[in-house]
C-alpha positions as CSV (number, residue, x, y, z in Angstrom):
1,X,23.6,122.4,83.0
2,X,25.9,119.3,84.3
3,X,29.0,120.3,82.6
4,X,31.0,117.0,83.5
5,X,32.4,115.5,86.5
6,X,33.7,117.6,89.4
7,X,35.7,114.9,91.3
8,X,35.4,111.7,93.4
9,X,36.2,111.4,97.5
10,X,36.9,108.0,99.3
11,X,36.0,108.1,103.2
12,X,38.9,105.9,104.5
13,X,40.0,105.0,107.7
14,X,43.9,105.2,106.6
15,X,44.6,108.3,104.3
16,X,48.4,106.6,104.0
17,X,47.2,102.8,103.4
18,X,44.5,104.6,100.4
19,X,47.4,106.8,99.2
20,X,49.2,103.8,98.2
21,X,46.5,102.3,96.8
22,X,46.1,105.5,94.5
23,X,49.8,106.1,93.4
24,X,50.5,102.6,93.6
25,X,48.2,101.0,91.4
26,X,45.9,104.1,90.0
27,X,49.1,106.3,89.4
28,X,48.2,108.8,90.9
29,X,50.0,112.3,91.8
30,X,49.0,114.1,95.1
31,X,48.9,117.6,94.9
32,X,47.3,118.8,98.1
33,X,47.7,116.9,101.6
34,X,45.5,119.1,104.6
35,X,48.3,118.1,107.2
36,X,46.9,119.1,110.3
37,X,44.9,122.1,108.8
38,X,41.3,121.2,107.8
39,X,39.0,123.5,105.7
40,X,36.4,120.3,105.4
41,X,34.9,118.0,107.8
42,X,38.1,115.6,108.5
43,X,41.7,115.1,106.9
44,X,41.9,115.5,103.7
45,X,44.2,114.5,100.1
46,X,43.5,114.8,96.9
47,X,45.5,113.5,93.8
48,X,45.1,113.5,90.2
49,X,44.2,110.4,88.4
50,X,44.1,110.6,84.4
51,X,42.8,114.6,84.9
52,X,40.1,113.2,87.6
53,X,40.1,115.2,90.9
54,X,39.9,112.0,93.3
55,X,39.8,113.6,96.9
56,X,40.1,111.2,100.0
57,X,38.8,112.1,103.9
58,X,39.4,110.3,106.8
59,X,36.5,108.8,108.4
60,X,34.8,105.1,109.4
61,X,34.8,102.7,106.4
62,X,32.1,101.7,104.2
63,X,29.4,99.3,106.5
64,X,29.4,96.8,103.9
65,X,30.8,95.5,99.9
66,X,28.9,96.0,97.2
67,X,28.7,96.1,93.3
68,X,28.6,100.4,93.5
69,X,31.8,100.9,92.4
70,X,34.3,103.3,90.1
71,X,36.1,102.3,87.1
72,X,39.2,103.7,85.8
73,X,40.5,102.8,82.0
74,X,43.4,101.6,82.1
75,X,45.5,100.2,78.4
76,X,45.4,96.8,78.0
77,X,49.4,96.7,77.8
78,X,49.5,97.8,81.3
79,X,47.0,95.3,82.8
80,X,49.9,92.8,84.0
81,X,51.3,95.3,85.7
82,X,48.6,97.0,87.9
83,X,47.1,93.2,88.4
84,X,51.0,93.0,90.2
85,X,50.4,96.5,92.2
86,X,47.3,95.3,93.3
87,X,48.2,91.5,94.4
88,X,51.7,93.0,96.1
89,X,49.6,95.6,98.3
90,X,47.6,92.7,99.5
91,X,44.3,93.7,98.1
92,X,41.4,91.4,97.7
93,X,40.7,90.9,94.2
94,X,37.1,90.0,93.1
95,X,36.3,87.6,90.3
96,X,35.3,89.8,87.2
97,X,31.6,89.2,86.2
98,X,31.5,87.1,83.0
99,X,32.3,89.0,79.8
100,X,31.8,88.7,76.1
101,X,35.1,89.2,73.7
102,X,35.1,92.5,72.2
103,X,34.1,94.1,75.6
104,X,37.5,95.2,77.5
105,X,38.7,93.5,80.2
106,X,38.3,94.5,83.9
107,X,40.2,94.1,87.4
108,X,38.2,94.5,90.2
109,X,39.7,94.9,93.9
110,X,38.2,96.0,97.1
111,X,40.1,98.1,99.8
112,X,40.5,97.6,103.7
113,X,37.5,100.8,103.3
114,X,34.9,98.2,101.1
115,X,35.1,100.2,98.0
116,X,35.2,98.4,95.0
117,X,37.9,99.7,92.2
118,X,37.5,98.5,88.8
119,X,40.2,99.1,85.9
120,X,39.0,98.2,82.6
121,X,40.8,98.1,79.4
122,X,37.7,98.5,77.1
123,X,35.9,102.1,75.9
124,X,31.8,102.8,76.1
125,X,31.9,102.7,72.0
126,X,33.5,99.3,72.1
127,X,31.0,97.8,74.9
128,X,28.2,99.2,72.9
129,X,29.3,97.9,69.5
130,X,29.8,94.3,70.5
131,X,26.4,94.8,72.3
132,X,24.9,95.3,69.4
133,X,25.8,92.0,67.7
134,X,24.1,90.1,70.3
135,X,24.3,88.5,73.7
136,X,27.0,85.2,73.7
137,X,27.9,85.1,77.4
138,X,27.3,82.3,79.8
């Protein structure tokens, strides 16, 4: 039985550049850096984001940008603020596909690696409850 989620890893080219992208805009707290002593196939970090084990490992980027990406919730009071991290590390920011009011809000980025980050205000319950009043975008 599938108990939950075990953690997320990044393959990135720069474990420092995607370390600031984690505790800079993610807030995230590193608690284990493999410094020179590996027990997996490359380099490795991992940090705690919101109680989700998110591990990074060195290695060659992404081939290409897609849609595939991961969202972490973030409260609308702090959107400002991470929209801030995000545009002072120099990340490219993607246009948010359209949305429907009631739905959350989203930021979506991409790193130098071609993953796509999304942080979105909204909850599963509230997407699925102004769902069910009908479609109204576009």
């Amino acid at each position: 039985m599938t108990k939950g989620l075990s953690h997320i890893t990044f393959i990135c080219q720069d474990l420092d550049r995607m370390e600031e992208i984690l505790t800079r805009v993610l807030n995230a707290r590193k608690i284990y850096d493999s410094a020179g002593t590996e027990f997996s196939i490359s380099p490795e970090r991992f940090f705690d984001i919101g109680g989700i084990w998110v591990a990074t490992m060195q290695g060659d980027p992404l081939p290409a940008r897609s849609y595939n990406h991961v969202a972490f919730k973030i409260a609308e009071s702090d959107y400002d603020t991470r929209l801030t991290a995000i545009r002072n590390l120099g990340l490219d920011l993607r246009e948010s596909r359209p949305r429907v009011a009631g739905e959350g809000r989203s930021i979506y980025f991409h790193d130098a690696d071609n993953h796509l980050f999304e942080l979105h205000t909204g909850t599963l319950a509230e997407r699925l409850a102004r769902y069910a009043k009908g479609r109204a975008v576009g």
